[in-house]
N, C-alpha and C positions, 0 to 999 in steps of 0.2 A: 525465539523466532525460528521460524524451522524454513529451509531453503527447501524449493519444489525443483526436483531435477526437472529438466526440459528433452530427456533422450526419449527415445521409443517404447513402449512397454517391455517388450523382447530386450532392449538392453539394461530396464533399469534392477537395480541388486536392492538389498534391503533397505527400510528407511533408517535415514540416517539425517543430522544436521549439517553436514557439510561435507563437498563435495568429494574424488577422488583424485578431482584432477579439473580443470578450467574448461573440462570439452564443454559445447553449448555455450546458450547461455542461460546467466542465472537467473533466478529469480528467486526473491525472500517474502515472507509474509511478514508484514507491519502491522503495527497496532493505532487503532487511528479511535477513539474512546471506548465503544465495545465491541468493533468491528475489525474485522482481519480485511485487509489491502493489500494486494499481492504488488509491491513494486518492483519492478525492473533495472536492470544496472546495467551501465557498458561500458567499454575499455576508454580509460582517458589519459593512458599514460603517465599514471600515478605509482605504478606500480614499479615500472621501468625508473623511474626516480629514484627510488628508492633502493633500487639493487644497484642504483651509478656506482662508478669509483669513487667518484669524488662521498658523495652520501656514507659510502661503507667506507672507506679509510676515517672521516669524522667520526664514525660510530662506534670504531676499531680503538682511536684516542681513546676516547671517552670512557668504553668499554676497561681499556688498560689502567685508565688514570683511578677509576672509582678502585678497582681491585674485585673483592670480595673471594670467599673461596667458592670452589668448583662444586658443578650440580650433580646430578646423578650418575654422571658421565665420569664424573672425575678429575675433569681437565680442567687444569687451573687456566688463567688469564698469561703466564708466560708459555703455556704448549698454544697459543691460539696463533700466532705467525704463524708458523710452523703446518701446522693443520693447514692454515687458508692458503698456504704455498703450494700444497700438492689437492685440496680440493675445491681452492675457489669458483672453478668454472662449474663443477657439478653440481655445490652452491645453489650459485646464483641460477642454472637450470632448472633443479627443482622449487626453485621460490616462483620461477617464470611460468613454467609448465603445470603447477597447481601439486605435484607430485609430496613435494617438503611438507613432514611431522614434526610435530615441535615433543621433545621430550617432556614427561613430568617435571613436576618441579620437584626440589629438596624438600621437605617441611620442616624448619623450625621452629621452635617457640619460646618467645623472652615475656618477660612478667613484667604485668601491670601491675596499675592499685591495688588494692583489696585480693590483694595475691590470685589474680588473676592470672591468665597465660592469651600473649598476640601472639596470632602462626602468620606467620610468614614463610615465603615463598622463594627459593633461591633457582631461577632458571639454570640451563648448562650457560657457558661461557658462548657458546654458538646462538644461543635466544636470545642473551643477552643483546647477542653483539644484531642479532635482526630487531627484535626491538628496539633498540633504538636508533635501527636505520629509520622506523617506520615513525619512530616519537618525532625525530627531527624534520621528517615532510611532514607529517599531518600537523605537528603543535603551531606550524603558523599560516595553518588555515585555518585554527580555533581559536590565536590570540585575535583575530581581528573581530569574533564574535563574544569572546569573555566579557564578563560583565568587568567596571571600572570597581564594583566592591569585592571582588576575587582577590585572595594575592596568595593562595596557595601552591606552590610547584609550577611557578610561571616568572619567566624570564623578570630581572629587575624589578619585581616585585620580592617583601620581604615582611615577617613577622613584625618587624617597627614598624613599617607600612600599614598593617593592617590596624595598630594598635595607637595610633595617631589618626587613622578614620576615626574608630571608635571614639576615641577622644573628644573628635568634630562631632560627631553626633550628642554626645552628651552633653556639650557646650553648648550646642544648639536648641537646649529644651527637653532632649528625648532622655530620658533618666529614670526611665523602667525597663525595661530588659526582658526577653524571652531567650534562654539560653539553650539552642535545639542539643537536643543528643540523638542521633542516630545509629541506636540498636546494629551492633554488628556491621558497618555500612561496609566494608570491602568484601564482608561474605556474604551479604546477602542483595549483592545487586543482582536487578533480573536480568539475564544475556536480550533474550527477546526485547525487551524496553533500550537496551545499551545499541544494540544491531540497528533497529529503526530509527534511532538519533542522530546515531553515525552517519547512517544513508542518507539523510537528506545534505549533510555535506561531501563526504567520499562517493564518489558517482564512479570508483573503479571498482567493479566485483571482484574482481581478484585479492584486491586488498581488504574487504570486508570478508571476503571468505578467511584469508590469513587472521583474521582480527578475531576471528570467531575460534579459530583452532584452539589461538591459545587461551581463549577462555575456555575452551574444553579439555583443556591437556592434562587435567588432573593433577594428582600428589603422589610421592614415594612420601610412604609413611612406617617407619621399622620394616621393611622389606616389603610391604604391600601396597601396592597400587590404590588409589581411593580417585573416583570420577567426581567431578562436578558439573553441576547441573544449574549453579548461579553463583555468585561473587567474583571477583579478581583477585588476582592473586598479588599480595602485598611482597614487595621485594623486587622487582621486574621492573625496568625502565618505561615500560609503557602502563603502567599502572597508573601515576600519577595524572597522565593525562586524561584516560578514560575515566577517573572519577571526575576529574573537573568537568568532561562531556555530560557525564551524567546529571552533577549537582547547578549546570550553569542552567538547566531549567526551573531546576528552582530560583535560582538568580535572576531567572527570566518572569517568574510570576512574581515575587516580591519587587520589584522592578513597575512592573505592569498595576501592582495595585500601590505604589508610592511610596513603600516604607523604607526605612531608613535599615538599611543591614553592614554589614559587615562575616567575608566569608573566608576562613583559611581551612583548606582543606573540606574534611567532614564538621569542621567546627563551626560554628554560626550563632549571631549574635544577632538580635533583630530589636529595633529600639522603638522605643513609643512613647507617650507624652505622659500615660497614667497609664496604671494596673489594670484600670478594668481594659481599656483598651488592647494592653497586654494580652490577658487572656482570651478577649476573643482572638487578636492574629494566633494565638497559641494552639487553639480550637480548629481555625480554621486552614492555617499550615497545614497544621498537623494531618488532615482528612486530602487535602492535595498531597501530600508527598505519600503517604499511602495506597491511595487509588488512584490516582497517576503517575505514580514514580515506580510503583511497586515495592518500598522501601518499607522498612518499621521504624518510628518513633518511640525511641524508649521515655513511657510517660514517667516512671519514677526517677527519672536522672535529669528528664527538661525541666528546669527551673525557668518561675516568673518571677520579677520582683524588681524592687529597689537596685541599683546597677552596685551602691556600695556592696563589698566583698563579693562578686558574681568572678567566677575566675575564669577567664578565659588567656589559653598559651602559655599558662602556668602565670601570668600577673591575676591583680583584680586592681578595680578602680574603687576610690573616694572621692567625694567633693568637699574643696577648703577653698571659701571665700568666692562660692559659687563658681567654682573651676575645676573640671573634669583631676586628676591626678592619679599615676599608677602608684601598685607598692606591690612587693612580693607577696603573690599567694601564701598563706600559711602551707600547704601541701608542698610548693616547692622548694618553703624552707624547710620542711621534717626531709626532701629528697637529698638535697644540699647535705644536710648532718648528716644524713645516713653516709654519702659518698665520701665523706671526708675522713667520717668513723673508718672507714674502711683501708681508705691510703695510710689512715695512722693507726690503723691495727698494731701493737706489738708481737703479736707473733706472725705478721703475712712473709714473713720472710726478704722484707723489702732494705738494702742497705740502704745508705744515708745517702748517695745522689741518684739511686734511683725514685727513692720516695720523695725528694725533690724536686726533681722534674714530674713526675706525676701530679704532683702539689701545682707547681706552675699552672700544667698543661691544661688542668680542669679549671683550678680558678681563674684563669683568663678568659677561657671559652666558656664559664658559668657568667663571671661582673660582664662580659662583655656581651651576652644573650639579653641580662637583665641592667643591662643600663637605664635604662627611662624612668626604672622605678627608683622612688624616694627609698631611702635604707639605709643610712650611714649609722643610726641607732644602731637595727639590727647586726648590721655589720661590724660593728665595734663588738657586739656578747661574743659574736662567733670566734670573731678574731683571738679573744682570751681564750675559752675553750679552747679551739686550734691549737695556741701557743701551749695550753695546760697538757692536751694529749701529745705533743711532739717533743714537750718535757719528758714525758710519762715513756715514751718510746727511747730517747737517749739514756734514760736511766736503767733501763733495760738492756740494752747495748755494753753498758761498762760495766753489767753483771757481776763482777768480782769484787769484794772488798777494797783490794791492794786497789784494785784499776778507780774506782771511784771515789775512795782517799786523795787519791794522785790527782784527778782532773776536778776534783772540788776544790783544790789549791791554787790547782792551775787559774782557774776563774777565780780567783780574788778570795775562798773562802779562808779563814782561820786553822790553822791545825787542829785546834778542840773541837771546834763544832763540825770540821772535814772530817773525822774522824768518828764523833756523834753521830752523824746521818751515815756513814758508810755502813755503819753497823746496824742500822734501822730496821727494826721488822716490820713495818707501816708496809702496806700494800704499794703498788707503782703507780697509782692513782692519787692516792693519798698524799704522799711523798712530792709526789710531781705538782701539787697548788700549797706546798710547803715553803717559807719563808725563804727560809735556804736554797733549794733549789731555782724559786724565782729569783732570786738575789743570781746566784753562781750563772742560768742562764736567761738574762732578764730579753726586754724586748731588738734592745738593740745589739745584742749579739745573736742570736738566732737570725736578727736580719742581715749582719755582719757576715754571716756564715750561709748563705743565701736561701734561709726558708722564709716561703712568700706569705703573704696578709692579703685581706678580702679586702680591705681598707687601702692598700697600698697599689691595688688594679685599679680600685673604682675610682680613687682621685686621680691616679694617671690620665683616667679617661677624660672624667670633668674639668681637666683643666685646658684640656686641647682645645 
């Protein structure tokens, strides 16, 4: 969407999408099917909200409490008092006065599946802290229009939440599935598409013009600057929100023609009664969010089908006894063993309570993401493994003949067989699902000695 200055001929300077400053007023070109609409905006004191005290000290919190490290700038989240003490009023002036630039972002990049790479986006500590003055006025002027099947990055709503609709839906009949994937979705929203949506609710130009900077503010990327010309940038407290602006239209057409969905984030689940029927909303979605969304549909990753195994949020569902039921996605149990392999690496360098609390901190925040699902099975193989590699790790520890003579005795072993196995050339794998070693550190001393079991979070939970 490209903003039309309103000044004189004589004063206007090159074209550009947004403005210099808030003189005039504005005006934006919107997309209205294939025609451009020039709408007009005017000041409603949106703007002014959002630079309050009250607004920015909440955003100040928030900003502190998340952390993260510092953007291009450098400055971490403890130099940000300090900053706003001696610049808040110039600040908030240029946020007023249209004047304020928003730095690049940082670029990072963590890995997906298939050894992929997500970039992400790290604002300065100053964006952060204006983004989400701006998240916390606008997000509750968009809950009131979020659709009721949303529950991504929206207040008291939560992943259980979505996955208990889902549930109702398939208990309901619907027990075919179209599972969307959306090709890239944070790189490749259109700004023009995102601009015109916003507008029909934000009626302060000031604040769309802000809205739009920072979808242009680009990347530091290894020392070089790189422009964008579409996507948001993941990592940014208003990010979250402007995808759900964007994807609640789709919430709005699947809505408008009766289907049964389910939406978190980019993720989307859309139910139906039979396959064939499947495929065509699959067909015909698909041709709406493209030439109305400006979006891509990635056709080799949307899946139609049967809802058994279909993974969505890292569960998938089954039916037993004609009843919806979760279980862990296979994908999230190979993520599961891979993390665990890791904490129980023998050579990561980790002593004995720190790879115990590491142990804790994950398995509680992993049984506790995946509670709803059935798994006490699986959770007992893993549990042995576990105990087999945290063997395989102490035994590595006592490295020395002398020293693991001594503490095989100590555990109850025999002087001949203490003695046998200390002098072992069996690898520490080997060794470690060895009679003896099971024997010397069986289950209830490792629990004794306080390393945790997958089995021992999940029943805490179930029994509440």
């Amino acid at each position: 969407m490209q903003k039309i200055s309103t000044l004189s001929d004589n004063c206007r300077q090159k074209d550009r999408t947004e403005s210099e400053s808030y003189a005039g007023v504005q005006t934006f070109i919107g997309i209205t099917e294939n025609h451009l609409v020039e709408a007009q905006f005017t000041k409603d004191a949106l703007l002014e909200r959002i630079v309050s005290p009250a607004n920015m000290n909440r955003a100040y919190k928030q900003v502190v409490a998340n952390g993260s490290c510092g953007g291009v700038d450098k400055m971490e989240t403890e130099d940000l008092l300090p900053y706003l003490k001696l610049h808040k009023d110039e600040l908030i002036n240029s946020l007023l006065d249209g004047s304020y630039r928003p730095n690049p972002v940082r670029r990072v990049e963590i890995p997906k599946d298939g050894g992929k790479k997500r970039q992400l986006g790290i604002p300065t500590v100053i964006d952060r802290l204006i983004q989400q003055s701006i998240s916390q006025v606008l997000s509750p002027l968009y809950e009131r229009q979020f659709s009721d099947n949303s529950f991504g990055f929206r207040p008291k709503r939560s992943a259980h939440q979505a996955l208990r609709r889902a549930q109702s839906h398939i208990n309901s009949g619907h027990k075919y599935c179209v599972d969307l994937d959306l090709e890239k979705f944070f790189d490749t929203v259109n700004h023009s598409k995102l601009i015109e949506i916003l507008s029909r609710t934000v009626k302060d130009g000031r604040v769309i013009s802000l809205v739009h900077k920072y979808l242009l503010s680009g990347a530091m990327v290894d020392g070089h600057y790189e422009s964008r010309v579409q996507g948001t940038v993941q990592g940014g407290p208003l990010s979250p929100l402007l995808s759900n602006v964007m994807l609640h239209e789709l919430d709005t057409e699947l809505e408008s023609r009766g289907h049964k969905f389910v939406r978190y984030a980019d993720d989307c689940m859309i139910f139906c009664k039979s396959k064939r029927s499947a495929l065509r909303v699959k067909k015909s979605i698909s041709a709406f969010i493209e030439k109305d969304l400006f979006l891509k549909v990635n056709q080799d990753k949307t899946s139609v089908g049967y809802v058994r195994g279909m993974k969505f949020l890292g569960y998938s569902f089954y039916v037993k006894n004609g009843e919806c039921r979760l279980s862990v996605h296979p994908k999230s149990y190979l993520k599961l063993k891979v993390r665990l392999k890791e904490l129980t690496g023998r050579s990561n360098g980790m002593g004995y309570e720190q790879r115990k609390s590491k142990l804790h901190l994950f398995i509680r925040s992993w049984i506790e993401y995946f509670q709803l699902a059935d798994m006490q099975s699986y959770l007992k193989r893993i549990d042995e493994w576990l105990r087999r590699r945290i063997r395989m790790c102490i035994w590595k520890y006592w490295k020395k003949v002398k020293t693991r003579f001594a503490n095989l005795q100590k555990c109850g072993i025999s002087k001949f067989y203490a003695w046998q196995h200390a002098n072992t050339r069996l690898g520490y794998w080997c060794i470690a699902g060895s009679r003896i070693l099971t024997s010397a550190m069986d289950n209830d001393k490792l629990k004794l000695v306080g390393y945790p079991t997958l089995m021992e979070y999940y029943s805490k939970l179930h029994r509440k």
